[in-house]
N, C-alpha and C positions, 0 to 999 in steps of 0.2 A: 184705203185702196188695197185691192187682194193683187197679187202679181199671180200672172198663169206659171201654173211648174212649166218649166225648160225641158222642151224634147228632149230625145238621146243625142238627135243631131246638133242640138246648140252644146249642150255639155262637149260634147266631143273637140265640137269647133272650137268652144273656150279651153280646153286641153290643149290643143293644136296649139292656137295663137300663146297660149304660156310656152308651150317647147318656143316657138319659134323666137319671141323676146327672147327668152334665157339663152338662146342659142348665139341671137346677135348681140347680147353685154357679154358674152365670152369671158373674158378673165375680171373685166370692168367689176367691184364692186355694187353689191344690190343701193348703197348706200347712194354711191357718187349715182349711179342712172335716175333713181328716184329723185335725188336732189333737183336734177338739169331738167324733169320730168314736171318738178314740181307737185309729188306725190309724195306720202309715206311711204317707207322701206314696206311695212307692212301689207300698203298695198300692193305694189309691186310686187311680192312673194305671193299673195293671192294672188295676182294672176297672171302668174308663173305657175302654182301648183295648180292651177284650175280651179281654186275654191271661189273666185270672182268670175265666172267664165263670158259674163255679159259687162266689160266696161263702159264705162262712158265714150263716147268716141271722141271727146276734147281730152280726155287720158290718152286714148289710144294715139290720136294725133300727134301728141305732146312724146311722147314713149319713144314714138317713128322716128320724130325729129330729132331725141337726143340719141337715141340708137344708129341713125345713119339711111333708114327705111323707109320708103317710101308708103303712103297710104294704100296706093293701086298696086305694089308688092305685098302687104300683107293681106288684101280685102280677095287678090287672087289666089290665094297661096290659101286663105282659108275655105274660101270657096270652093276650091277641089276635094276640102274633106267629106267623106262619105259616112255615114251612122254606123258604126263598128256593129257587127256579129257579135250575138253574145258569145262574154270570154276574150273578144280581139282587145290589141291595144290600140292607138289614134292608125288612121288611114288616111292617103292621101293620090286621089285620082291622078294619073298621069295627064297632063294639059295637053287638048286636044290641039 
C-alpha cells in the first residue's frame, strides 16, 4: 500500500501538535510521559520533533491523558493551524 505524501498543511499541523505535547510535559521527563503513554521514548521524540506528524489517534488519546489534555483541546488547537508561507515557522489562527 503507497501512502499519499502529507500536504504542507498536515506537516505543519504535525509540527504544531509536537510543540504543543512538548509544551504540556514541561519539565516532566520524555521517558516518565511515554511510559504512562504507553509508547517509546522514541516515539514521543518523533512527534515532538515532527518527524511523526500523523499519529495514531489511540497515541494521541493516550498522550492527552497522561499529559493532563483534553482530546477537544488539542483537535481545536490544531485546527487553527494555517499552511505556513514559504520560510514561516508553525502558525496558528486566532479562534474565532
Amino acid at each position: 500500500m503507497v501512502r499519499t505524501p502529507l500536504t504542507p498543511l498536515e506537516r505543519e499541523r504535525g509540527r504544531f501538535l509536537g510543540a504543543l505535547l512538548r509544551q504540556a510535559r514541561g519539565e516532566r521527563s520524555m521517558a516518565e510521559i511515554a511510559a504512562g503513554a504507553g509508547i517509546s521514548a522514541e516515539t514521543l521524540r518523533k512527534i515532538e520533533t515532527g518527524r511523526a506528524p500523523t499519529p495514531a489517534f489511540f497515541t494521541i488519546a493516550a498522550l492527552a491523558a497522561t499529559l493532563g489534555l483534553t482530546l477537544g483541546e488539542i483537535a481545536e488547537r490544531c485546527a487553527a493551524v494555517t499552511a505556513p508561507e514559504p520560510g514561516e515557522g508553525v502558525t496558528e489562527e486566532a479562534a474565532a
